[in-house]
C-alpha positions as CSV (number, residue, x, y, z in Angstrom):
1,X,-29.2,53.6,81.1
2,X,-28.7,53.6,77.4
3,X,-30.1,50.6,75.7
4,X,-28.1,47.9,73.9
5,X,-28.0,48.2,70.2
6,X,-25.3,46.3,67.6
7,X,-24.0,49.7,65.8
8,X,-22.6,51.1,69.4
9,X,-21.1,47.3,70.5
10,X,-19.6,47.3,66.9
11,X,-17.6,50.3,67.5
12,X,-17.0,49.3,71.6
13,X,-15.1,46.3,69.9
14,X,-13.1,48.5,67.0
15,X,-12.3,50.9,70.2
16,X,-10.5,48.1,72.0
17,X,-8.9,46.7,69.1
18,X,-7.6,49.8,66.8
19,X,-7.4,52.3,69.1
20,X,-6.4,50.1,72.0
21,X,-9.0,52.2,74.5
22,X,-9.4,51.4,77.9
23,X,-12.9,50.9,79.8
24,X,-12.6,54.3,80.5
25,X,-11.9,56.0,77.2
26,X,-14.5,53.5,75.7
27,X,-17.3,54.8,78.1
28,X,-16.3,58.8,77.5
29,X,-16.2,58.1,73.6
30,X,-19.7,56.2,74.0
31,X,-21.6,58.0,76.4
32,X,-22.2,55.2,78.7
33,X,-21.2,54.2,81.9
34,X,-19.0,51.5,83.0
35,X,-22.1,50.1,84.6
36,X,-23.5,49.6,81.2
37,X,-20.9,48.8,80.1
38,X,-19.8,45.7,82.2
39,X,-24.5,44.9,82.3
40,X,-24.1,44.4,78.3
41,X,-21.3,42.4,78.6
42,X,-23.0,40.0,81.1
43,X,-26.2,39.8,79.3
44,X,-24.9,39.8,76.0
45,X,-22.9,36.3,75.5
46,X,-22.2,37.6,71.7
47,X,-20.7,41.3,72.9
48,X,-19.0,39.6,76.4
49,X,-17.1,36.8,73.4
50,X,-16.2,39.8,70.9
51,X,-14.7,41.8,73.3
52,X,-12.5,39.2,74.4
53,X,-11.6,38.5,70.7
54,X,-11.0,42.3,70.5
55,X,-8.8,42.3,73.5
56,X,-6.7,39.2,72.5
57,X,-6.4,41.2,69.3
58,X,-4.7,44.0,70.9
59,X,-2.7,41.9,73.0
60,X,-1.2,40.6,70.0
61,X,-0.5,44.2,68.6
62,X,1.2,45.3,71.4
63,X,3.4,42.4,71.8
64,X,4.0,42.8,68.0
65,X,5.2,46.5,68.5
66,X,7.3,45.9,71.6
67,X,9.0,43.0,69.9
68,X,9.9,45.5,66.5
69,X,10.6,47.6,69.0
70,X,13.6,45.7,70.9
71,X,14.7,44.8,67.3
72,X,15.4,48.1,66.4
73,X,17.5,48.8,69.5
74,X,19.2,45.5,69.4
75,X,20.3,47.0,66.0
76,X,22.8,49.2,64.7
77,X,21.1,51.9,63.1
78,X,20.5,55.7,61.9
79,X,18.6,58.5,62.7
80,X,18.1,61.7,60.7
81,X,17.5,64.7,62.3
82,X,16.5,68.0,60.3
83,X,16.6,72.0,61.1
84,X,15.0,74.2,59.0
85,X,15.8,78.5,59.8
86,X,13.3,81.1,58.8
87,X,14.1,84.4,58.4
88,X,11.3,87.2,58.2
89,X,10.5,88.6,54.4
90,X,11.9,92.0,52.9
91,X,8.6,92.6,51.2
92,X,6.5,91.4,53.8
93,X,7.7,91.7,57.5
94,X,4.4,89.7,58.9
95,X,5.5,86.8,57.0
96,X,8.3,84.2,57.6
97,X,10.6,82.8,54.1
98,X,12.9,79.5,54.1
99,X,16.5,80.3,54.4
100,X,18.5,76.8,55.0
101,X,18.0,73.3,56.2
102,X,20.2,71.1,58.5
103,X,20.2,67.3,57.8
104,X,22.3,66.1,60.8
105,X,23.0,62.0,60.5
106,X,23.6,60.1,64.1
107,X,24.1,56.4,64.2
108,X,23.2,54.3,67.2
109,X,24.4,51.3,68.4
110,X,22.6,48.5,70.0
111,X,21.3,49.0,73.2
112,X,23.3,47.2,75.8
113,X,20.4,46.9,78.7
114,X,18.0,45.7,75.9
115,X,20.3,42.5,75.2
116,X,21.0,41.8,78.6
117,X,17.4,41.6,79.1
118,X,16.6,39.4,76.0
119,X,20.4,37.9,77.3
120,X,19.1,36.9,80.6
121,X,15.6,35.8,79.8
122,X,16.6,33.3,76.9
123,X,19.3,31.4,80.4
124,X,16.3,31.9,82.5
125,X,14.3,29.8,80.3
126,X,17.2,27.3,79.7
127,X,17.8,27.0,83.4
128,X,14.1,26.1,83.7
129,X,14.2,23.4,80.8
130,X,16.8,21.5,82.3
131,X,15.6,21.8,86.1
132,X,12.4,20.5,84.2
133,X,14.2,17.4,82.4
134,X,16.3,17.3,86.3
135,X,13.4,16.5,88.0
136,X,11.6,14.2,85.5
137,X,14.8,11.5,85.3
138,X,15.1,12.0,89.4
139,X,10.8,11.1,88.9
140,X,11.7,7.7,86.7
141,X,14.6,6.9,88.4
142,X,12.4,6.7,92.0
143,X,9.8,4.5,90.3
144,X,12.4,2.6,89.1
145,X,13.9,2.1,92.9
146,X,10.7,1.8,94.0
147,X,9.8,-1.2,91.1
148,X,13.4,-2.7,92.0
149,X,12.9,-2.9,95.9
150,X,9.4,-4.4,95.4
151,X,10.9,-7.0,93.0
152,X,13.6,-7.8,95.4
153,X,11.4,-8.0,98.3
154,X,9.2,-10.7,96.1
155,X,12.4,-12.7,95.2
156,X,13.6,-12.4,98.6
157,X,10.1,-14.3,100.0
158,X,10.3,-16.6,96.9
159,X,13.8,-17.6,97.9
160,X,13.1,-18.0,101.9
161,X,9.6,-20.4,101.0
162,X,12.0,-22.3,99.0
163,X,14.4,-22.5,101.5
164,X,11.9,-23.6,103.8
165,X,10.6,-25.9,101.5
166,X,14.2,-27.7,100.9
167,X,14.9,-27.5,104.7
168,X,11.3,-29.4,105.2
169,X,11.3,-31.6,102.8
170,X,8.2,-33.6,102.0
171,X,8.4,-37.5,102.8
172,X,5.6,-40.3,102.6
173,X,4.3,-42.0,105.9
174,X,4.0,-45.0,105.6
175,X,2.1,-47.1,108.6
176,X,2.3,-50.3,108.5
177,X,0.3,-52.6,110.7
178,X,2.3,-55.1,112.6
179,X,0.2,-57.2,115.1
180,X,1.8,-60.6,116.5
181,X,0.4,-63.3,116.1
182,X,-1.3,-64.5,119.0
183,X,0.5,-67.2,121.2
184,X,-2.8,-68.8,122.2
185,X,-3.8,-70.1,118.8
186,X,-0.5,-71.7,118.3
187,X,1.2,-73.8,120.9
188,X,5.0,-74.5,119.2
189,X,4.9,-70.4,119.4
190,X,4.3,-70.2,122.9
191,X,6.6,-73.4,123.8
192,X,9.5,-71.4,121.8
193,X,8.7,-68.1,123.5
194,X,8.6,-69.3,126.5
195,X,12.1,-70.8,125.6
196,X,13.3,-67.3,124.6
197,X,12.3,-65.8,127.8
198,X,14.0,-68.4,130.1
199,X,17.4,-67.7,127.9
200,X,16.9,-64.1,128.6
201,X,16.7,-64.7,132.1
202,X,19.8,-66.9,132.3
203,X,22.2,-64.4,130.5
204,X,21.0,-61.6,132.9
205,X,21.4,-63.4,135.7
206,X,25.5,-64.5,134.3
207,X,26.2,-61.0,133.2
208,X,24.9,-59.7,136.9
209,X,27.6,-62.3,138.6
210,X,30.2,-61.1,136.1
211,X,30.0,-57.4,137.3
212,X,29.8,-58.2,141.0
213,X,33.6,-60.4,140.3
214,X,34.8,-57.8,138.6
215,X,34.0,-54.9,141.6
216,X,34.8,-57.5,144.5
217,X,37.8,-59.5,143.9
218,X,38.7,-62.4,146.0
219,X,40.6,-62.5,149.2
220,X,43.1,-64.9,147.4
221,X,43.8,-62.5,144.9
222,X,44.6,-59.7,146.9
223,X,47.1,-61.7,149.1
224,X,48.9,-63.3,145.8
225,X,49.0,-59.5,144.4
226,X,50.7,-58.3,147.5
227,X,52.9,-60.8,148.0
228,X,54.5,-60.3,144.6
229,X,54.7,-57.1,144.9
230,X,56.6,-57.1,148.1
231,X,58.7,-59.3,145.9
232,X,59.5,-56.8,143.5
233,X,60.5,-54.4,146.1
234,X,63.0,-57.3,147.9
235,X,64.8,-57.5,144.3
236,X,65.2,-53.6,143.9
237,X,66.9,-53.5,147.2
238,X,69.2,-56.2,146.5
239,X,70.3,-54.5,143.1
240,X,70.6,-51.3,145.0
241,X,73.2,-53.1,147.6
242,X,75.1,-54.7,144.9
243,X,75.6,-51.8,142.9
244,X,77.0,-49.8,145.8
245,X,79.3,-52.7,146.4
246,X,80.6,-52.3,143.1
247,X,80.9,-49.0,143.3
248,X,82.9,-49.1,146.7
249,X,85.3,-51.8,145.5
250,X,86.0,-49.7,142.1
251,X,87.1,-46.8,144.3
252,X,89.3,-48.9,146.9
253,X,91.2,-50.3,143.8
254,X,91.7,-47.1,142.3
């Protein structure tokens, strides 16, 4: 295994770089092997950090080259193709002498594949910029819900305490202590309550005998009732007779 020295990793990097070599084609232009190759790169933080400088390098080359690249075929341009003819020499039949050249001229038009590409790459990346923009207003616009339900759900309990609280409202009890005065330690208060209670008693006992009239009436009051009723039928009979009377006579006269 060859040993690592700066003069061979300096030209490892200008491989990769100028000459854009692979792993392979660095090792064969060396003389190492990859397994040297990939050992000085893990022991070596300085070589492992320049070869990735040299790589990004040659990423930037090629990117550089395709891009001039797809600009000249999105162009319209021209191409010049020559002929030269040789014909053998008089003097000298071993040797070859310029007769003519051909200049031939061909313009080429843009390549039509190469600008749908570029075509259909520049929508893919517009497509993704506004499904990008989509889906961060659909984002803000679900916080926002989310902020306006929570708010609503807060006013909602605000507004049901408060109807509570007006359907409950507050009032002061107020207890006050009312004992009577005793009857024993004054004798016009017991004479007068004693007074009260015999009242009491009286209007009970009148208000009783009131009710029991009311539901038994007398025996003299039924017979009066009947008799004037049977009164008042006697005179409805009467008129009856009468007014057939008249009736009768009206028709014998006519």
């Amino acid at each position: 295994m060859a040993k690592y020295n700066e003069t061979l990793a300096t030209r490892i990097t200008t491989l990769i770089a100028e000459e854009l070599c692979s792993v392979s084609d660095i090792c064969k232009a060396t003389g190492i092997s990859r397994n040297t190759f990939y050992k000085w790169k893990r022991e070596n933080p300085a070589f492992s950090h320049e070869i990735e400088d040299a790589m990004e390098y040659r990423s930037e080359v090629l990117l550089s080259m395709a891009y001039s690249s797809i600009k000249q075929r999105l162009e319209r341009h021209t191409i010049a193709e020559e002929k030269d003819t040789y014909i053998p020499d008089e003097t000298d039949s071993g040797n070859l002498k310029f007769k003519s050249r051909i200049i031939r001229k061909k313009e080429r038009l843009p390549d039509l594949r190469t600008i749908k590409m570029i075509l259909d790459r520049a929508d893919k990346k517009i497509k993704d910029e506004k499904l990008k923009i989509k889906n961060e207003e659909a984002e803000v616009n679900c916080k926002a819900v989310g902020a306006g339900n929570e708010g609503m759900e807060i006013k909602n309990g605000e507004n049901e305490s408060f109807a509570v609280k007006q359907e409950i409202p507050e009032q002061d009890i107020i207890i006050i202590d009312q004992q009577p005065p005793l009857a024993e330690n004054n004798p016009s208060l017991a004479q007068t309550s004693s007074l009260c209670a015999a009242k009491q008693e009286r209007s009970l006992e009148e208000a009783q005998t009131r009710c029991l009239r009311q539901r038994e009436p007398d025996a003299k009051t039924v017979a009066i009732k009947n008799i004037k009723n049977s009164i008042k039928l006697l005179n409805d009979k009467s008129c009856c007779k009468n007014h057939r009377k008249r009736k009768y006579s009206i028709k014998e006269t006519a």
